[in-house]
C-alpha atoms as one frame of an Amber mdcrd trajectory, in Angstrom:
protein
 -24.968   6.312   9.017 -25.798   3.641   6.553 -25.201   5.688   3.519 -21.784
   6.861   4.859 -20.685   3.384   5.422 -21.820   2.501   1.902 -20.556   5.153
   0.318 -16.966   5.402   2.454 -17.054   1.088   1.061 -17.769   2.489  -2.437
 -14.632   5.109  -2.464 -12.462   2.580  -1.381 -13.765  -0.515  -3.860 -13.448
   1.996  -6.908 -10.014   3.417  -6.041  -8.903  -0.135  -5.363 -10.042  -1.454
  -8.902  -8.036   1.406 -10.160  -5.104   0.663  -8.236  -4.663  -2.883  -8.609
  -5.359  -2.347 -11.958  -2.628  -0.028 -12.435  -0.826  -2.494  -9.931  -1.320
  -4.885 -13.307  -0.650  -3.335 -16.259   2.816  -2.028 -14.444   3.880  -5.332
 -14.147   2.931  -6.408 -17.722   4.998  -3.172 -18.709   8.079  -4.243 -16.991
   7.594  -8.157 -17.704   7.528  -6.551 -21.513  10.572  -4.513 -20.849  12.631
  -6.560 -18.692  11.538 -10.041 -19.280  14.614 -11.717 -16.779  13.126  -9.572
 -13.761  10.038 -11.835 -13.420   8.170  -8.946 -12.141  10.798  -7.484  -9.319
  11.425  -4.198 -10.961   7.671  -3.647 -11.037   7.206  -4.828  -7.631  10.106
  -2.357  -6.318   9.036   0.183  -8.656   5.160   0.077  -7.512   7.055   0.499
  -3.815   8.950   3.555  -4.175   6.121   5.161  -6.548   3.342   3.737  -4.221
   5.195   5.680  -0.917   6.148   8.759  -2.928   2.465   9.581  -4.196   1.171
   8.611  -0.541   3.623  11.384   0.843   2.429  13.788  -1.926  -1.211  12.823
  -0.878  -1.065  12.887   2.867   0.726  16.420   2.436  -1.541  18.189   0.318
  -4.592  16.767   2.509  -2.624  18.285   5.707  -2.076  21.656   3.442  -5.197
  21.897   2.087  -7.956  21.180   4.833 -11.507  20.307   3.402 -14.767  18.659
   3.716 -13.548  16.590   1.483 -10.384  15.271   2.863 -12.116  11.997   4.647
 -13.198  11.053   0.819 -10.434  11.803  -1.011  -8.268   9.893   1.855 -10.273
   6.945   0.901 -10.554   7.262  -2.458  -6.711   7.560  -3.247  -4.786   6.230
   0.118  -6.767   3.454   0.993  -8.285   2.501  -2.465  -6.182   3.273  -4.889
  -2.780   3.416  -3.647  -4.009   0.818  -1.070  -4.282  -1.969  -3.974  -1.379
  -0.394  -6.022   0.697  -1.220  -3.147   0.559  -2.108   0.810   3.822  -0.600
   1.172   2.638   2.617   0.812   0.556   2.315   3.642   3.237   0.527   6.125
   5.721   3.584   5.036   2.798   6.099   5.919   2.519   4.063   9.456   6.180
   4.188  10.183   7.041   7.855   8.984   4.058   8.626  11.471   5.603   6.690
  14.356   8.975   8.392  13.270   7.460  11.627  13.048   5.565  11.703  16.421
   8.711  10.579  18.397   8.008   6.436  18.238  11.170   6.214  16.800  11.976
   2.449  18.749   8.551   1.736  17.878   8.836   2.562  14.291  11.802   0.661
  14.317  10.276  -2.200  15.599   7.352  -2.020  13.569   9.975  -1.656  10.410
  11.449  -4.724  11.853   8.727  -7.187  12.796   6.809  -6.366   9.892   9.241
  -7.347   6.966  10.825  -9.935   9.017   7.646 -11.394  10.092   5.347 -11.175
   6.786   8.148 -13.460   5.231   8.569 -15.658   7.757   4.927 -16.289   7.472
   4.714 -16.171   3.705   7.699 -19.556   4.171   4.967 -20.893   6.665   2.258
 -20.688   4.460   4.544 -22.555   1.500   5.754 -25.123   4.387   2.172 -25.583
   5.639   0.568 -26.297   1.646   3.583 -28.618   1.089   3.078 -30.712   4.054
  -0.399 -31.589   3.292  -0.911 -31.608  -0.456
């Protein structure tokens, strides 16, 4: 048990230093190219790329049924295209929901989770400019 937890922990730290090091150099590429972006077109491009490949992953994994299909899930959903972009993984959730029926609940989800993470994000700026 020990060795699959360190091992499932080592698939996912290795795909995420690929990701968000992909995450990286795709922002210095689009800083580069579009310099008056500061870094939106990467983050929108890492997005749409980040939820493509997941579909393209999750899809073959479903097609193709292996041993290996726990790993590889870690390795490349969670790890890399986990770092390279959260997104992906919130698309995955709500296509799921969507797919299974949820569809008010993927909704919702869609919803509370954009609306929510930025509310919290103007907390957090709120909360550091109050004190400091």
């Amino acid at each position: 048990m020990e060795n699959t937890i360190l091992t499932n922990i080592s698939l996912v730290a290795l795909g995420g230093a690929i990701g968000a090091s992909a995450r990286y150099l795709f922002g210095i590429l689009f800083y580069n190219l579009l310099p008056s972006s500061n870094g939106h077109y990467s983050t929108l491009f890492v997005n749409i790329a980040g939820s493509l490949l997941m579909g393209i992953l999750i899809a073959m994994l479903a097609r193709y049924p292996s041993e290996l299909n726990s790993n590889l899930r870690l390795f490349f959903a969670v790890g890399i295209l986990g770092s390279f972009t959260t997104f992906s993984t919130f698309s995955l959730d709500f296509v799921t929901m969507y797919e299974n029926g949820q569809i008010m609940e993927a909704m919702t989800y869609a919803l509370i989770s954009v609306t929510a993470s930025i509310l919290a994000l103007f907390l957090g700026l709120q909360i550091v400019r109050a004190i400091f």
